[in-house]
C-alpha positions as CSV (number, residue, x, y, z in Angstrom):
1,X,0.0,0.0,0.0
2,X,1.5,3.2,-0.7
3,X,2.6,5.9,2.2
4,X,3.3,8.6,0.2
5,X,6.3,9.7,2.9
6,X,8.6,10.1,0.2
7,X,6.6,11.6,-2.6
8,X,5.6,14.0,-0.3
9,X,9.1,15.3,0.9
10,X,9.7,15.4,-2.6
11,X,6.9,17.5,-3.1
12,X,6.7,19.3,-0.2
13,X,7.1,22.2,-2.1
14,X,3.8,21.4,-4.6
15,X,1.8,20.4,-1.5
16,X,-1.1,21.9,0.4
17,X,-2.8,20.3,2.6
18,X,-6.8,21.0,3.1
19,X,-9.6,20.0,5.4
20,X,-11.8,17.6,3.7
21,X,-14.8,19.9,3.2
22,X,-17.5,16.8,2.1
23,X,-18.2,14.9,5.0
24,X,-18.2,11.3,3.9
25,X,-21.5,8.7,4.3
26,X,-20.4,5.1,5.2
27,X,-22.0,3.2,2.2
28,X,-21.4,-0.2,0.8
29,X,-19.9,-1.8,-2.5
30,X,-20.5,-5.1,-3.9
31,X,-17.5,-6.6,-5.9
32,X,-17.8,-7.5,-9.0
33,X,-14.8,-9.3,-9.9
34,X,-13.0,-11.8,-7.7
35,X,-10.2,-10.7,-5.8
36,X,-7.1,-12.8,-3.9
37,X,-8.5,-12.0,-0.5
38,X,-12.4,-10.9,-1.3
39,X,-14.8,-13.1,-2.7
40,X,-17.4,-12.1,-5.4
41,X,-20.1,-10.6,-3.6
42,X,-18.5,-9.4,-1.0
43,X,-19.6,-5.8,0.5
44,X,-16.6,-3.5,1.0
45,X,-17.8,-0.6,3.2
46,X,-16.0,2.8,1.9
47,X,-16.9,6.8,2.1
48,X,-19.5,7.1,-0.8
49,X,-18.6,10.4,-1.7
50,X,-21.5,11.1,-4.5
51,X,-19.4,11.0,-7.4
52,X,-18.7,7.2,-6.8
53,X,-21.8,6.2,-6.6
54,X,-23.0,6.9,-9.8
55,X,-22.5,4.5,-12.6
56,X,-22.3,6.9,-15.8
57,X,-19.3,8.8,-16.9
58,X,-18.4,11.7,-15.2
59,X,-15.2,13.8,-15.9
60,X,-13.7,15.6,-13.0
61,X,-10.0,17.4,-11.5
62,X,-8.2,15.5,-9.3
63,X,-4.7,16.1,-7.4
64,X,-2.5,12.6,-9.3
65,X,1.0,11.5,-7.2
66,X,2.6,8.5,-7.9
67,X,3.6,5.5,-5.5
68,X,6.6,3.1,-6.5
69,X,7.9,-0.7,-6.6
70,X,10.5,1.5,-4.1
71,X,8.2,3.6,-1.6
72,X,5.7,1.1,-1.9
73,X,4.7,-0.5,2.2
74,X,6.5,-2.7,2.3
75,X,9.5,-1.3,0.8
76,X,10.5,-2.7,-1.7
77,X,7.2,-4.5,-3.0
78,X,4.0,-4.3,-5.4
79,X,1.9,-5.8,-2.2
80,X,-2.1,-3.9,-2.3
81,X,-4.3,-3.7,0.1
82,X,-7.6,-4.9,-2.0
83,X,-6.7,-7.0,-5.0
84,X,-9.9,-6.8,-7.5
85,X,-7.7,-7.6,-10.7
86,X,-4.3,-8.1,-9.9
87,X,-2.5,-10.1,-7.3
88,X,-0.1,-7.2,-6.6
89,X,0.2,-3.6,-8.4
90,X,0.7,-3.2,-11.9
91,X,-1.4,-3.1,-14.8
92,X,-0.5,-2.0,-18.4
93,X,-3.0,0.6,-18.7
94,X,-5.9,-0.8,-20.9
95,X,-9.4,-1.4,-20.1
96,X,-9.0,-5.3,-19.2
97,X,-6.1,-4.2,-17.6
98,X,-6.0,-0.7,-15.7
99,X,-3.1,0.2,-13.7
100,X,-3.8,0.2,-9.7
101,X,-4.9,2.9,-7.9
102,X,-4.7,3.8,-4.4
103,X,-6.9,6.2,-2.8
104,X,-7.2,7.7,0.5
105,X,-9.2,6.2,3.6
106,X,-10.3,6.8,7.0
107,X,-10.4,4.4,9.9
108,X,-13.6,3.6,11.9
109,X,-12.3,0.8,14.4
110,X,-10.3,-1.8,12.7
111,X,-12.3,-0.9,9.5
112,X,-10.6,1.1,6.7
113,X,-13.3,3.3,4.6
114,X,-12.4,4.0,1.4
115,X,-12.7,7.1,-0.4
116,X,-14.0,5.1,-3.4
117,X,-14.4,1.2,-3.5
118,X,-12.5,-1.2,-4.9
119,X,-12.6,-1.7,-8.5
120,X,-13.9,2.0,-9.2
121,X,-12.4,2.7,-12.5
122,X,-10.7,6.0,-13.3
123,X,-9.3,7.2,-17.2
124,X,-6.5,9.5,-16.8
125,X,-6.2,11.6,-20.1
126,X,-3.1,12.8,-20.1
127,X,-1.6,9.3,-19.7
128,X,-3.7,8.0,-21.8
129,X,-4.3,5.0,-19.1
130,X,-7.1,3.3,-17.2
131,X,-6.6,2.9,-13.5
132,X,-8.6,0.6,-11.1
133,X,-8.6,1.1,-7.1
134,X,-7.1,-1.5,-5.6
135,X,-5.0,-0.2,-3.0
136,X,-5.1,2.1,0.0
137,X,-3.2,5.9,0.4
138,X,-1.6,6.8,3.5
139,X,-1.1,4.9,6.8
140,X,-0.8,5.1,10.3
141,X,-4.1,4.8,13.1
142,X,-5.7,8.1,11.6
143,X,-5.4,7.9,7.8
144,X,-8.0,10.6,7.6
145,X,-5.9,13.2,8.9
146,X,-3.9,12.6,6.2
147,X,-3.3,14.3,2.7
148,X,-4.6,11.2,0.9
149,X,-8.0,11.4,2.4
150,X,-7.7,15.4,2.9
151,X,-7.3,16.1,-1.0
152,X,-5.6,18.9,-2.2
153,X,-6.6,22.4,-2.5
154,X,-10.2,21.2,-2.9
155,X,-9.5,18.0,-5.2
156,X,-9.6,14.3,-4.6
157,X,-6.1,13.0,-4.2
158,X,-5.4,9.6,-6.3
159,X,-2.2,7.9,-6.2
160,X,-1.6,5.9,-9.5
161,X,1.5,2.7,-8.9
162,X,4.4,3.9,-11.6
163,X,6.2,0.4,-11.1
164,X,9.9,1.2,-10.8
165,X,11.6,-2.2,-10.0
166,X,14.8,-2.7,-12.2
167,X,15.3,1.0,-12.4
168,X,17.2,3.0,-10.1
169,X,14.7,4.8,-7.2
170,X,16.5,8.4,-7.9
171,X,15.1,8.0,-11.8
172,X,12.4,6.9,-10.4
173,X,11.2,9.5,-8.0
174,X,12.2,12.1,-10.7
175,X,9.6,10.3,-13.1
176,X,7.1,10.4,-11.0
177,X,7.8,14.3,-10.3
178,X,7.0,14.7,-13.7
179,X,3.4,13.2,-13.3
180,X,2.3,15.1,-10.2
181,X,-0.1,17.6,-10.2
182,X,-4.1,18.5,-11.2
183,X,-5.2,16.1,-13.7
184,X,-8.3,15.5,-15.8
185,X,-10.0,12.5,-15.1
186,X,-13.1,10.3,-16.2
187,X,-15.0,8.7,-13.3
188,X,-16.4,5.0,-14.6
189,X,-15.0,5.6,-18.1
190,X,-16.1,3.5,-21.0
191,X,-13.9,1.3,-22.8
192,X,-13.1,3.4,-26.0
193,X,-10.7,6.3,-25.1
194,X,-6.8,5.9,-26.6
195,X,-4.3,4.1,-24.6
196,X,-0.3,4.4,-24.7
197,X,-0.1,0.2,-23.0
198,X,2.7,-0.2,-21.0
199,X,4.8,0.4,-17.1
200,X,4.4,4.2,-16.2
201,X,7.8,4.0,-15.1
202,X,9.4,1.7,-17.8
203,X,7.5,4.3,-20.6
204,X,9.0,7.4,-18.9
205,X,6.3,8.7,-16.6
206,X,5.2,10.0,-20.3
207,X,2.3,12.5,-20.8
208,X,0.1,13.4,-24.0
């Protein structure tokens, strides 16, 4: 799950932090595609912010970092936090098979609710990639205090897994520098826009 410790003393400069000014309803997801540790049917509670819940396309800002094979928790790892697709991070970018996603949470006992479910779908246009949440932004007992969960100056904060391992972690972090920043989005994109397959890392942390 990514922890965003370095990327954000990287961009400590780029980052504001803001209070979350939509207070999120506990609402429930049903999966739709088997996961390692979820079964099919499962209901995955998560902060329904209204945006998720609607099924149709819907384009919005949001604030996009990246997360690494080397910042990843554990170091050193592609391990997530709610598999829907894969088994660990990755993804080439396409439709049937959208990068991972991580997205902030909050914790309500030992529960984590997440900012959107699992297998929400997100189409990044300028990097011409599909993501899927399947992971979790930001650690520690109070996740919801934060930036993940926060946002940034008023946007949703998403955290899209680059990749990384085989290439040195100082390219790396400068790659995904290059990515960082407000980014149009589609919310439950169909499967028709143009995609540039391939590792965000390996391809450059390239935009169009």
């Amino acid at each position: 799950m990514s922890t965003l410790f370095k990327s954000l003393a990287c961009f400590a400069t780029a980052v504001t932090l803001s209070a979350c000014s939509d207070a999120p309803r506990v609402g429930y997801d049903t999966l739709t595609r088997a996961g390692t540790n979820l079964r099919l049917g499962d209901r995955i509670p998560y902060a329904s912010r209204d945006i998720a819940r609607e099924n149709s396309e819907q384009r919005m800002n949001v604030y996009l970092t990246g997360y690494s094979f080397w910042d990843n928790t554990p170091r050193g790892s592609a391990q997530i936090a709610r598999p829907v697709i894969h088994r660990s991070a990755g993804g080439t970018g396409t439709y049937a098979d959208p990068v991972t996603l991580a997205v902030g949470h909050r914790r309500q006992g030992r529960t984590s609710i997440m900012d959107y479910p699992a297998g929400t779908r997100f189409y990044i246009e300028n990097l011409q990639k599909y993501a899927i949440v399947e992971d979790l932004c930001g650690d520690g007992p109070s996740p919801q205090n934060g930036p993940c969960h926060s946002g940034h100056q008023g946007h949703d904060w998403i955290d899209i897994y680059v990749g990384g391992r085989g290439i040195d972690e100082a390219w790396v972090d400068g790659c995904m520098r290059r990515i960082t920043g407000i980014q149009r989005v589609v919310l439950n994109p169909q499967p028709h826009y143009p995609v540039k397959p391939g590792e965000i890392a390996a391809t450059g942390c390239q935009t169009f």
